[in-house]
C-alpha positions in Angstrom: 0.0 0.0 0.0 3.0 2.0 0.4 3.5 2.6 -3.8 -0.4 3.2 -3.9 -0.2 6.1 -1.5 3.0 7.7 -3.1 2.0 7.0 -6.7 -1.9 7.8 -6.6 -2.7 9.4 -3.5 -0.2 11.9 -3.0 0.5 12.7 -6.4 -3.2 13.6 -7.0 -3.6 15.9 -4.1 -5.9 13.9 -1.5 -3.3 11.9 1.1 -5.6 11.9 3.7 -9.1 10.7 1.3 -9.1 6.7 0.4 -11.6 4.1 0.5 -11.2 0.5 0.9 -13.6 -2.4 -0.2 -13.0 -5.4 1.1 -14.4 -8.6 -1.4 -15.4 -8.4 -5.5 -17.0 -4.8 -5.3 -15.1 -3.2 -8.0 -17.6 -3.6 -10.8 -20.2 -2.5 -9.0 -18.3 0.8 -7.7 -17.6 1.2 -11.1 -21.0 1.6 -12.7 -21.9 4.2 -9.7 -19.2 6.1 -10.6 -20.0 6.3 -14.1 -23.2 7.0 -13.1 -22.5 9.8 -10.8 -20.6 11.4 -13.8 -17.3 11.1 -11.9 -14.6 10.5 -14.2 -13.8 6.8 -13.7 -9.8 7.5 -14.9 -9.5 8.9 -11.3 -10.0 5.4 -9.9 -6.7 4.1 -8.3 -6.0 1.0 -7.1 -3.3 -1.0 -5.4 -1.1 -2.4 -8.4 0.5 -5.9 -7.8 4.2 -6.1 -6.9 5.8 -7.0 -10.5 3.4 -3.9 -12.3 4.7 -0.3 -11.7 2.5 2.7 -11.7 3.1 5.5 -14.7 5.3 7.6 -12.5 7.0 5.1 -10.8 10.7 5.0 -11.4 11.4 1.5 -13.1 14.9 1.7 -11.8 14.0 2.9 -8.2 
């Protein structure tokens, strides 16, 4: 969670704003999001070890 909150949280302004779902709700957060009219490109999420995030330094 350490990368997540560098690479998407900080680096988008809200350090202190995050949200965790715990199970298979990412589909359904999804669709309200899109439906809310929020811009579903701002959804971050916790990348797997071996995939870096686009500003992370790949030699770093």
């Amino acid at each position: 969670m350490g990368r997540f909150y560098r690479h998407v949280l900080i680096e988008k302004g809200y350090p202190h704003h995050g949200a965790v779902a715990f199970g298979h709700h990412g589909k359904a957060l999804f669709e309200v999001f899109k439906i809310l009219g929020l811009d579903v490109n701002e959804i971050g999420y916790n990348q797997p070890a071996g995939v870096r995030y686009p500003t992370e330094n790949p030699w770093g």
